[in-house]
N, C-alpha and C positions, 0 to 999 in steps of 0.2 A: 149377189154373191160377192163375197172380200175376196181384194186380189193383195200381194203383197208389192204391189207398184205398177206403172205403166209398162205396157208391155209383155203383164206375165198373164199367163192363161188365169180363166176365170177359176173359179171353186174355191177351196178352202185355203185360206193362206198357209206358209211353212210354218207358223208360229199357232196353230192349231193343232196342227201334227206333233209340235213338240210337249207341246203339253198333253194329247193321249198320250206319246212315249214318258213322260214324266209321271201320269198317273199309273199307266200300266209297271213301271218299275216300282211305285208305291204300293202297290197291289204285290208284285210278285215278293221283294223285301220284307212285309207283312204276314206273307201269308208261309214262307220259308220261317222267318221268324216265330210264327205259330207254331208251326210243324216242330221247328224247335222245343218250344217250350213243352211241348207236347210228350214228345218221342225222347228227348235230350241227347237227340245223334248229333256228334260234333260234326260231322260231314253236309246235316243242314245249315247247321250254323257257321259254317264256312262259306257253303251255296249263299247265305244272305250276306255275308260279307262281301264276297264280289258281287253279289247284284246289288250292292250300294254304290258300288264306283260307276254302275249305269245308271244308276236315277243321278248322280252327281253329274256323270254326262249328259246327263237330258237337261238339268237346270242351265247348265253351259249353254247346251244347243237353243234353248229358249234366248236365254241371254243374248248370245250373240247373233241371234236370226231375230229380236226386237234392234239392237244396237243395227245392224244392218238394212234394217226396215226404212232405219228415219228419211228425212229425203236432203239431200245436199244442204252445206247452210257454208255459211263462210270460210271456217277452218276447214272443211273438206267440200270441197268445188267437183266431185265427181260422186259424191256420196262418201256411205257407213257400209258396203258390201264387204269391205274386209275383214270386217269382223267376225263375220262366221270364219276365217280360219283360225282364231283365236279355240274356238269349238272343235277343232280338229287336236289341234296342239294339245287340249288340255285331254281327248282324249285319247292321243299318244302316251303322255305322261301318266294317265291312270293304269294302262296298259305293261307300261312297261317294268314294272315288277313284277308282275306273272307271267311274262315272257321269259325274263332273265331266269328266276325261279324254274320253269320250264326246261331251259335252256340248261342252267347246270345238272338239272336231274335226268337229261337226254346225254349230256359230255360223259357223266358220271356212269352210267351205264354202258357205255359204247367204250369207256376206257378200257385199258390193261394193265393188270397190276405189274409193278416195278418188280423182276427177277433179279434182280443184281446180288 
């Protein structure tokens, strides 16, 4: 059984896992965009637009859980672990347009219009 280093419990390493979450975000993208093509509801094709920013995150989380896999070498004398936060970061950053997006159409509603 593959472990992803000394120390970590046996089974499947992280970087297994991210590639089902990378396949399963290919799958769901595909099959939205199907549906799409299909139906021509803008609201699927919307749905596959953000579920592209989760398969964008799963390539991430690959990346940075191989980058973090490797084992210590010179330039880094304690290892590559920090770089799965790098995977975190980026998907703050995919996130946060549809937050803000969110966020103004929550202000927006709760407002009161200017009597003056």
């Amino acid at each position: 059984m593959a472990t992803d280093g000394p120390g970590k419990a046996p089974g499947h390493s992280t970087r297994f896992y991210a590639v089902v979450s990378i396949a399963a975000a290919l799958a769901t993208v595909g099959l939205k965009a199907a549906a799409y093509l299909l139906t021509g509801s803008v609201g699927l094709l919307s749905d596959a637009a953000e579920s592209s920013a989760n398969l964008i995150a799963a390539v991430g989380a690959f990346w940075a859980l191989s980058a973090a896999a490797r084992p210590p070498d010179e330039e880094h004398a304690l290892g590559h672990t920090k770089a799965e936060f790098f995977s975190s970061a980026l998907k703050g950053a995919l996130a946060w347009p549809r937050r803000r997006s969110s966020w103004r159409r929550l202000s927006a509603a709760f407002s009161t219009p200017n009597r003056s």
